[in-house]
C-alpha positions in Angstrom: -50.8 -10.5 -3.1 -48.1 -7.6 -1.6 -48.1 -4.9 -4.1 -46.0 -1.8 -2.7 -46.3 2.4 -4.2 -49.2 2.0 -6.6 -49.1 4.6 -8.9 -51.0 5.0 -12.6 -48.4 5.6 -15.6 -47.9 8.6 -17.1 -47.7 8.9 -20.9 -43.6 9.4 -20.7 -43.8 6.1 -18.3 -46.6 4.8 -20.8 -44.0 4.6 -23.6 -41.5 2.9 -21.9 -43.7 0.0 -20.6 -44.9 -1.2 -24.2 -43.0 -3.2 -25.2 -42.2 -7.3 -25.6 -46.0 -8.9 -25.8 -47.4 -5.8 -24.0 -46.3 -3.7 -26.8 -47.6 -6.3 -29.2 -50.8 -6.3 -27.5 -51.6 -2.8 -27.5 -50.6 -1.9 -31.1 -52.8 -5.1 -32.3 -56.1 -3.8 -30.9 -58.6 -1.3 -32.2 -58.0 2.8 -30.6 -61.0 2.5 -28.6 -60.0 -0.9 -26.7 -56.2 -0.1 -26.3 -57.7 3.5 -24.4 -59.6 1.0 -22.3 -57.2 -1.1 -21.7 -54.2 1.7 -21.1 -57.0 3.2 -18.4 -56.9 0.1 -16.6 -53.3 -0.2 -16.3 -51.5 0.5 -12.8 -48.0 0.2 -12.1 -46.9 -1.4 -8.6 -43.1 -0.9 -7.8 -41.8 -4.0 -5.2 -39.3 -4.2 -3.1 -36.8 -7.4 -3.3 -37.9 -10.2 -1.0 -41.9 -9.3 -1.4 -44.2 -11.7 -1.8 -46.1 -10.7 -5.1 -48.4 -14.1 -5.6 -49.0 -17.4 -3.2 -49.1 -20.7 -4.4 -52.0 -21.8 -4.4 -54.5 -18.9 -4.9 -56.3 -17.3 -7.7 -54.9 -14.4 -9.4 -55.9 -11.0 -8.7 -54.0 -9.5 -11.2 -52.3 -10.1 -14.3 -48.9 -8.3 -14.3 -46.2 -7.9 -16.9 -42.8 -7.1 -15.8 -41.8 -3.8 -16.8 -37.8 -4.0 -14.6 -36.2 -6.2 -12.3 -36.8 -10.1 -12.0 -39.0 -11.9 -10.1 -38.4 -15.7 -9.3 -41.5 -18.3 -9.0 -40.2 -20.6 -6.3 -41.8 -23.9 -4.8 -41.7 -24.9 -0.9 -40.7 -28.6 -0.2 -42.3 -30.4 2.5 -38.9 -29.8 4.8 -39.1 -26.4 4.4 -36.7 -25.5 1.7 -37.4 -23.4 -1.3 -36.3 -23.9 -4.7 -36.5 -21.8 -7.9 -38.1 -23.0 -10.5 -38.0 -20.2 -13.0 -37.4 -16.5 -13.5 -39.4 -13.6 -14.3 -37.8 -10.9 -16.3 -39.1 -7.9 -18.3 -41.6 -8.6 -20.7 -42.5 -11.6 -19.1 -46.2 -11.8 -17.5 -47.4 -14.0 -15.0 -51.0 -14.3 -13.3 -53.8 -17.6 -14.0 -56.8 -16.1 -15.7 -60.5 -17.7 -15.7 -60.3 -19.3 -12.1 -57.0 -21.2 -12.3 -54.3 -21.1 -9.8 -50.5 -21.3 -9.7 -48.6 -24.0 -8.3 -45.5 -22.0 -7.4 -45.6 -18.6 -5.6 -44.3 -15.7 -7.1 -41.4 -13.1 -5.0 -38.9 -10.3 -6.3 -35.4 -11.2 -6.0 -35.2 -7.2 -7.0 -36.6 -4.0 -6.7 -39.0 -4.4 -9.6 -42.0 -3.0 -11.4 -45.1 -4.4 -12.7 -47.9 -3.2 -14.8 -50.8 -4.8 -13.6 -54.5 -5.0 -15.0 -57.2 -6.3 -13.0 -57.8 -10.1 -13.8 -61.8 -10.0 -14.7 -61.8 -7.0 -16.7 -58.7 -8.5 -18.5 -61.0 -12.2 -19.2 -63.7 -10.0 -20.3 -61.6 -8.2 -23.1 -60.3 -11.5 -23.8 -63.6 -13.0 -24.7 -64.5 -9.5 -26.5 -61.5 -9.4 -28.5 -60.0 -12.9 -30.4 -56.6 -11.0 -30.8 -55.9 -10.9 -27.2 -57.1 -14.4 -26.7 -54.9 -15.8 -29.7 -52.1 -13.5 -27.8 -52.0 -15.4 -24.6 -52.5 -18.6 -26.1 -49.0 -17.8 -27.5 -48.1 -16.4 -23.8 -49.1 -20.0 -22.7 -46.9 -21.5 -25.2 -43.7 -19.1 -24.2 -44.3 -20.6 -20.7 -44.0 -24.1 -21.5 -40.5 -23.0 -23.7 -39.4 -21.4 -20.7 -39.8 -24.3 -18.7 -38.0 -27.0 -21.4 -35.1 -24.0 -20.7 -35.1 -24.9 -17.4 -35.0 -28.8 -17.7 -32.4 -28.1 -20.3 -30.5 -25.8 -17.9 -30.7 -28.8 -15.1 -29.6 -31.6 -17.1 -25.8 -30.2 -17.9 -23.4 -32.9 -16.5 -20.8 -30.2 -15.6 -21.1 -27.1 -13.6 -20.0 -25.0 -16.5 -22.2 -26.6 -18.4 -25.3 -25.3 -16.1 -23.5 -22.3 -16.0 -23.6 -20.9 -19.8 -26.9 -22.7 -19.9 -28.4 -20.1 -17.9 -26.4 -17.4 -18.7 -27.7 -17.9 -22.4 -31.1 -18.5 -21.3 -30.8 -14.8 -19.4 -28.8 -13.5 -22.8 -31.7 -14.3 -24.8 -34.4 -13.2 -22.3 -33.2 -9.8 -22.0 -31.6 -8.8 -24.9 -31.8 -5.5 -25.7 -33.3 -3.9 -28.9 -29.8 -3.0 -30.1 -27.4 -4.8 -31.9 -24.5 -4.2 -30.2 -22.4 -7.3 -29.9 -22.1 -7.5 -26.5 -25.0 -8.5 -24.4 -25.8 -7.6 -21.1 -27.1 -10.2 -18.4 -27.6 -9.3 -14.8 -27.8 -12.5 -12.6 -30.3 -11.3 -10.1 -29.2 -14.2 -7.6 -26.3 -13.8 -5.0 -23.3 -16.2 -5.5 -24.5 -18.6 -2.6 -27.8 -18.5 -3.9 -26.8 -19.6 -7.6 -24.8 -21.9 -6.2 -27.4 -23.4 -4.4 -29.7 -23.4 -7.9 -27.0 -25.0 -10.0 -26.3 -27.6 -7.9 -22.6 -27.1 -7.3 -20.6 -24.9 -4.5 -19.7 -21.1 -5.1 -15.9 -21.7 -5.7 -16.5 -23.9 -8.4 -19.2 -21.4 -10.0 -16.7 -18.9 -9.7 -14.1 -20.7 -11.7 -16.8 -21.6 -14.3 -17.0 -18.2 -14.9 -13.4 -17.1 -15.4 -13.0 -20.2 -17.0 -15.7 -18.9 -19.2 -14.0 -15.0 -19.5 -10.6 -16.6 -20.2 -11.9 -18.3 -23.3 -12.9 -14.5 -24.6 -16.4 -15.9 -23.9 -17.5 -13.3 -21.6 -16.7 -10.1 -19.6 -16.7 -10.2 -15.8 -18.0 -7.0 -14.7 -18.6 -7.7 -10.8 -20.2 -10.9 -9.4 -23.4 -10.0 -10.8 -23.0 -8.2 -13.9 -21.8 -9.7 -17.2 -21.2 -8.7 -20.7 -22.0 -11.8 -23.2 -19.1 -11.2 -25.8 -20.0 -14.4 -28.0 -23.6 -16.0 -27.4 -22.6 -18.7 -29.8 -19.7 -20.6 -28.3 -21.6 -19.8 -24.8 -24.5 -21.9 -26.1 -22.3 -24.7 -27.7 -20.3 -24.8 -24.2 -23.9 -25.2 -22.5 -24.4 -28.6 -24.4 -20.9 -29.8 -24.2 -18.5 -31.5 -21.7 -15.9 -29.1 -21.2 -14.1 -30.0 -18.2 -13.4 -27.9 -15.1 -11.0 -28.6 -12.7 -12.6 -29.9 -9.1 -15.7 -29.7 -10.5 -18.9 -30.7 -8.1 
């Protein structure tokens, strides 16, 4: 595991980290074991392109994304990598009691983590039921996130794939507020994407005026969207609507 700048939070730092299932995690546990458990906590800050976790290998840590997405990728025998998911804040990721992953884990960002050490964290587990119950759900929000992805793969159509994982990324980071329009950051270049949808950029990039000229999005620059109606984005994610030159 590459972890870069280790430094322990501070209680202004503290208050922005708790949030998502961390936040649920820490306000469901008795004062004495939240103190211990807040004392454990380091945050690592990683550059894009590091290496967090290997295939392959036990955990060290178990870290919940506090900013910036990570991607756990899988190596095919020729070489060639391929994303299999995405890891965006409030997600966490590390095998506890022994296990190990079968994808390795990298920043596609600059990101930070808040990281606890893997045995103390299985010993609170088997102190506490609540945290136990808690990843049990954790578990169960991984095998939703990967049905996402399955579903994201299937779409016949590029702009099918397209709003499929723009909806996925809508729901994932979703802010607290309820403003209508929802901001997604695709934290893949064009070529990139491309390459994980399956289809060329030229026809990405029509999919996604196609998709602003409907009224169903706001381009803000090749990454950066604004989600205007998250609706017809996830009806047009499930439906044939037809591109021209599609691939």
């Amino acid at each position: 595991m590459v972890l870069l700048k280790t430094s322990k939070p501070k209680a202004v730092i503290w208050s922005d980290v708790i949030s998502g299932q961390l936040g649920t995690l820490l306000t469901s546990l008795e004062p004495a074991v939240r103190t211990g458990l807040e004392a454990h906590a380091l945050l690592h800050t990683v550059a894009a392109g590091t290496i967090v976790s290997e295939a392959g290998q036990p955990s060290a840590k178990i870290c919940y994304v506090v900013k910036g997405t990570l991607a756990m990728t899988q190596v095919i025998d020729d070489g060639r990598k391929h994303i299999i998911g995405l890891l965006v804040p409030t997600d966490l990721h590390g095998r506890l009691f022994g296990g190990v992953a079968a994808y390795r884990v990298e920043a596609l960002s600059d990101a930070t983590l808040c990281c606890f050490d893997r045995i103390y964290f299985e010993n609170l587990m088997r102190q506490n039921p609540d945290i136990e119950r808690l990843f049990l759900l954790h578990i169960l929000d991984e095998l939703d996130a990967a049905r996402e992805w399955l579903f994201l793969i299937s779409g016949r159509k590029v702009i099918n794939r397209t709003a499929a994982l723009l909806a996925i990324l809508a729901r994932r980071m979703r802010p607290k507020s309820h403003n209508k329009a929802i901001p997604v950051h695709l934290p893949l270049r064009r070529q990139e994407l491309a390459h994980y949808l399956g289809t060329t950029p030229e026809s990405l990039s029509r999919s996604f005026h196609e998709l602003a000229n409907r009224g169903i999005l706001q381009i803000i620059d090749p990454q950066h969207f604004a989600i205007l109606d998250l609706g017809a984005l996830i009806d047009i994610s499930g439906h044939d609507l037809v591109v021209d030159d599609d691939r």
